[in-house]
ZAMARGU-4260 file (C-alpha; in steps of 0.2 Angstrom, whole numbers, plus 5000, padded with zeros to 4 digits):
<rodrens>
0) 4987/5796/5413 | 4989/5810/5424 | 4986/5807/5444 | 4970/5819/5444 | 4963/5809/5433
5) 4967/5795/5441 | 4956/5798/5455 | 4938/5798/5456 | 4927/5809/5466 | 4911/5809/5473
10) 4905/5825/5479 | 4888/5824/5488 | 4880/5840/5493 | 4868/5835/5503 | 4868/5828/5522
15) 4856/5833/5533 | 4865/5830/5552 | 4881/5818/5554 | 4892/5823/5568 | 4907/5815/5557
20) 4904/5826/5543 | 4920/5839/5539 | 4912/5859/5534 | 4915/5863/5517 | 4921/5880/5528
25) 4937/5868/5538 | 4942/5865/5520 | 4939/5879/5508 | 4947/5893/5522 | 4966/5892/5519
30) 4980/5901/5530 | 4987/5916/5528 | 4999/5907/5517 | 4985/5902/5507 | 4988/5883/5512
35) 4971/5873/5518 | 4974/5868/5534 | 4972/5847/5536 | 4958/5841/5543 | 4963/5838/5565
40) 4957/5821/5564 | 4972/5817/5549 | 4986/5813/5561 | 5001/5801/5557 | 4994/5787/5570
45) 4979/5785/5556 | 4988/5782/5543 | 4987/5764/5538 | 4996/5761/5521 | 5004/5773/5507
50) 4992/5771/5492 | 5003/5767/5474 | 5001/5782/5463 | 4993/5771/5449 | 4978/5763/5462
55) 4964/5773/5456 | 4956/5781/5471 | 4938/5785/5476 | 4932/5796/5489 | 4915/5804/5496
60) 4914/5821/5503 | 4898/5829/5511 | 4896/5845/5510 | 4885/5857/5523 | 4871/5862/5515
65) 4870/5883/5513 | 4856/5883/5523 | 4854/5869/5535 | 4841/5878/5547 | 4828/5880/5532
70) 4832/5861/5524 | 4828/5854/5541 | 4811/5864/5542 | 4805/5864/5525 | 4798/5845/5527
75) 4791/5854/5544 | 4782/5866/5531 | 4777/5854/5517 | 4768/5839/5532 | 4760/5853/5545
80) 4739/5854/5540 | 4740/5874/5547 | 4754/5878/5536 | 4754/5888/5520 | 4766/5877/5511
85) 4757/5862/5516 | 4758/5847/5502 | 4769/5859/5492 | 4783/5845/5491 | 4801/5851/5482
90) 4806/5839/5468 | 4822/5833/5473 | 4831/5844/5460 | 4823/5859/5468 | 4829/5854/5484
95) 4846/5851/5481 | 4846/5867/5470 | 4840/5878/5485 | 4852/5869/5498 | 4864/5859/5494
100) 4882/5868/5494 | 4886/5880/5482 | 4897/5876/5465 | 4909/5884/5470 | 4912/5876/5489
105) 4912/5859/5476 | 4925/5866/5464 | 4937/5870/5478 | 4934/5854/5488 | 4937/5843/5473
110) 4953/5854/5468 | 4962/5853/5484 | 4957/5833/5482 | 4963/5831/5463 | 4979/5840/5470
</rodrens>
């Protein structure tokens, strides 16, 4: 079985405010050399074990949302009596749909991982 399929992702796109969140942007920028730079906080002093190439691995990733400005007011809209969008709630999809991180942020965050 090849090692990318090995490894199982779970890629959320949506978190509001968590300072221990990496930006989609720290990972999806590479160099000059085209090489995505590792994350500051990966240093040698964290590593705890090697990982067998057969132990199946899952990891979570949040994403910043595209618009994190407008995701944090629109619950601000949708509860305010005097507001025009008052009790015009988003399903969930909606939501997600109109902030969570773009499908291509995803597809290169869960490539570099599957590398």
């Amino acid at each position: 079985m090849p090692r990318l399929a090995r490894i199982t992702l779970l890629l959320v796109g949506l978190t509001l405010c968590s300072p221990l969140v990496c930006s989609a942007q720290s990972l999806t920028a590479p160099k000059d050399d085209g090489v995505i730079a590792r994350p500051s906080w990966a240093t040698a002093d964290r590593l705890r074990s090697r990982v067998d190439g057969a132990t199946p691995i899952t990891v979570q990733v949040h994403l910043k949302m595209r618009d994190l400005a407008a995701a944090q007011a629109e619950p601000e809209a949708v509860s305010d009596p005097d507001s025009p969008r008052y009790g015009q709630y988003l399903t969930s999809e909606k939501f997600e749909s109109k902030y969570s991180a773009a499908a291509a942020d995803v597809d290169v965050v869960r490539g570099y991982l599957e590398s």
